[in-house]
N, C-alpha and C positions, 0 to 999 in steps of 0.2 A: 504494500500500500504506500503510496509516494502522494506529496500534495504540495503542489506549487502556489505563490499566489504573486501575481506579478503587480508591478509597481503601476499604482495610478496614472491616468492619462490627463492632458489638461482639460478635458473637459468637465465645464462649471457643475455645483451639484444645482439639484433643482431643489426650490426655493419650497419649503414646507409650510403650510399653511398655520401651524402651533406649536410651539417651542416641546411641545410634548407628544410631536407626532408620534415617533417610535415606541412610546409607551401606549400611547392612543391606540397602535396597530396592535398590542397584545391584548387591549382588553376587548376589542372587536373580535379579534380571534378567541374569546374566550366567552361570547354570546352567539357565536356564526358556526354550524358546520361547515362553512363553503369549504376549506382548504381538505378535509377527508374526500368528501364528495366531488370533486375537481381533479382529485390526483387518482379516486380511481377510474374516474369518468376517461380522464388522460391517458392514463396505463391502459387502459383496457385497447383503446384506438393504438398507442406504441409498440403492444406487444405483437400485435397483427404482422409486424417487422422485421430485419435484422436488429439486433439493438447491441451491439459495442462498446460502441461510445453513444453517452446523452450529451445535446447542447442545450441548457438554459437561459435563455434570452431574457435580462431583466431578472434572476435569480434573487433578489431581496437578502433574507438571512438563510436563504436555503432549505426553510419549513420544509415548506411545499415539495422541491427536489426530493427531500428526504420518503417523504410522503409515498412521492411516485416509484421512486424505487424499491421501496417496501410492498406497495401493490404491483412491480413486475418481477420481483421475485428473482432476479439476477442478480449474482452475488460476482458475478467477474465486470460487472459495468464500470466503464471508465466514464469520465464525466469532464466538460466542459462546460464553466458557467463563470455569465458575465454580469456585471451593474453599474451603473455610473459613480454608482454612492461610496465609497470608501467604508464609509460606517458600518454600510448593509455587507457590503465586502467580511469586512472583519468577524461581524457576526455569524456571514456563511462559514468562514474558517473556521470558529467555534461549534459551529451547530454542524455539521458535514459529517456522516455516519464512519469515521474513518476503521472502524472495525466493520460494517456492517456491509453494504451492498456494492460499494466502490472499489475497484482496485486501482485508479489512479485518478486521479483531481489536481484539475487545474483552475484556479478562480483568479481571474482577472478584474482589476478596478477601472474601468472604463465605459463613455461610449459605443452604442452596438455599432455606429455608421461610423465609428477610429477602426474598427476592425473589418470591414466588409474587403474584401470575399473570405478573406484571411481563415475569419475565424470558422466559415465554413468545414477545413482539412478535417479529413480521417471521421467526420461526422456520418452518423447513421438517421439515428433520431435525434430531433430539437422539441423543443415548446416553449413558447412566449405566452404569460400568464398575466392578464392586466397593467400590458407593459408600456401598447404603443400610446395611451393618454399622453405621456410625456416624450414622445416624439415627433417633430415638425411632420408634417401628411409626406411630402416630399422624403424623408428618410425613410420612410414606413415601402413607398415604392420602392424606392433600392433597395432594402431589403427581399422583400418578395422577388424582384428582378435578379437578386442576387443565387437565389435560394436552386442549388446545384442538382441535377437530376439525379434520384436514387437515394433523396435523402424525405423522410416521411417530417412534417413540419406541422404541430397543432398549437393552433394558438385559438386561445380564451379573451375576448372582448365583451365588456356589456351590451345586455341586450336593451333595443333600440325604446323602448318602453320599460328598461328594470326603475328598481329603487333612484339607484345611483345616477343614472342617465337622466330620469325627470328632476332630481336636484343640482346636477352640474348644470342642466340646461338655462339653469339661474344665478347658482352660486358657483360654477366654474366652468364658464362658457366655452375658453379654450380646449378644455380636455373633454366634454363632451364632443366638441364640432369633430377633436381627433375619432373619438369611439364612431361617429358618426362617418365620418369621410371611408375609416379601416375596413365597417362593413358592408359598406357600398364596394370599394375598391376589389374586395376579396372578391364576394360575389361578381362583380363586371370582368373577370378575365377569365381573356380564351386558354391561357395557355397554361395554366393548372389544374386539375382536376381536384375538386372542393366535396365534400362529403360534409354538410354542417349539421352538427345536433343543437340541444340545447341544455342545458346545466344546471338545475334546479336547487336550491338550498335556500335555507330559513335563517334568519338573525331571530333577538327576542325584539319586541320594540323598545327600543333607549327611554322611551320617554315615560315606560313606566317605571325607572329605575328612580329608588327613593331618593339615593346619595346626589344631588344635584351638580358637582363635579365630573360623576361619571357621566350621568347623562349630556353634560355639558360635550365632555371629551369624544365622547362616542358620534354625538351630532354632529360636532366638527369634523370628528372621521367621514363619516356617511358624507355631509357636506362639502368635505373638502375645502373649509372655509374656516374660519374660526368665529364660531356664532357666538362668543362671547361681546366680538366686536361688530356683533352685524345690529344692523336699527331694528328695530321696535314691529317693524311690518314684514323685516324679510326674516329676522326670530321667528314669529307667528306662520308665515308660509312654511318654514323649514318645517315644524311642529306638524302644522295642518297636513302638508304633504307624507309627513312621516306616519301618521294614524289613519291615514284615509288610505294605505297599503296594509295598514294591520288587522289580520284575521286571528281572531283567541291568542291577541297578545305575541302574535307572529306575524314576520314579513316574510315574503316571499323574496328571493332574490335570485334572480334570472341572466344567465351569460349563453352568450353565443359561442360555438365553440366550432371551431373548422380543423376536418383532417384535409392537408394539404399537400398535394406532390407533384412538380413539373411534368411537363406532357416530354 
């Protein structure tokens, strides 16, 4: 077992919405099945493959990677995984099953479009999981343009009516327009062949959480904003919106998911 982790690229990190996103992101994960359900929804379409090597696109602290490989059940898989974030970087190094289902890891701190085609080498299977919000539309082509014949590619995008997409579409308009543009884009080309399902999983609702902090934090996640400092009317919509998706105290939450391979 060998594990590399190569040195930061200069690309900027991207700008978080609340000084406590990273802790924001565990306690969302810790009301959400999404990440169980996602990774074997993913495995399930990966193993259909050769799998070798895995490449993670946008890799965060490697949960999820971890995840997936637990549900394919290969214990010789080498692994290639990327992030812009330095932070999330570190924390993949940490959390990275180095006894478990890897037998060689490489984790890079950088941009996915610093490394095009590059990072493509020796790859079998990849998946980008909630990733391209924060990439320009124009990078998101290049990638797919990039994406090497013989290599099985699924990526996970919100769907065009989830939770999340009708609250960016107010409180963070730019990474919605990306979710929006990604599945148009996938869908319009000739020259992949696309298989899309759909990814089903439940949060609790935040807003009946007693501790007024969490709920705070958790909104802000959902939102991607920080409703601490949002006025008095878009508080109120974020609320309204978040209950008017809630059934017995559950949200539904809904992604798009494409198995994807060059023609």
């Amino acid at each position: 077992m060998s594990l590399s982790l190569a040195k930061p690229s200069r690309s900027a990190l991207h700008t978080k919405p609340t000084d406590t996103y990273f802790s924001d992101l565990q306690l969302y994960r810790a009301i959400s099945n999404e990440n169980d359900i996602t990774a074997v929804h993913v495995a399930d379409l990966l193993r259909q493959h050769t799998h070798k090597r895995l490449l993670d696109l946008g890799c965060g602290d490697c949960t999820l990677t971890n995840k997936v490989a637990l549900s394919l059940g290969d214990r010789n898989l080498r692994l290639t995984a990327i992030d812009i974030d330095a932070h999330m970087c570190e924390a993949a190094r940490r959390n990275i099953d180095l006894d478990g289902f890897f037998s060689d890891v490489s984790i890079i701190a950088g941009g996915i479009s610093d490394h095009l085609p590059n990072i493509w080498q020796n790859v079998d299977i990849a998946m980008m999981v909630h990733v391209n919000y924060f990439m320009q539309d124009e990078q998101f082509v290049d990638l797919i343009d990039s994406l090497p014949r013989g290599v099985h590619f699924v990526f996970v995008v919100d769907k065009e009516d989830s939770i999340f997409s009708q609250l960016w579409a107010r409180t963070a308009r730019p990474y919605w327009e990306h979710a929006r543009f990604a599945n148009a884009h996938i869908e319009s080309r000739a020259d992949i062949e696309v298989i899309k399902s759909v990814i089903q999983s439940s949060i609790r609702n935040p807003t009946r959480f007693p501790d007024p902090d969490d709920r705070d934090r958790l909104l802000s996640f959902l939102s991607y904003s920080n409703i601490r400092a949002a006025s008095s009317a878009d508080r109120a919509w974020i609320l309204e919106t978040v209950n008017k998706n809630a059934v017995h105290d559950k949200i539904l939450v809904e992604t798009n998911c494409y198995s994807i391979r060059k023609h």
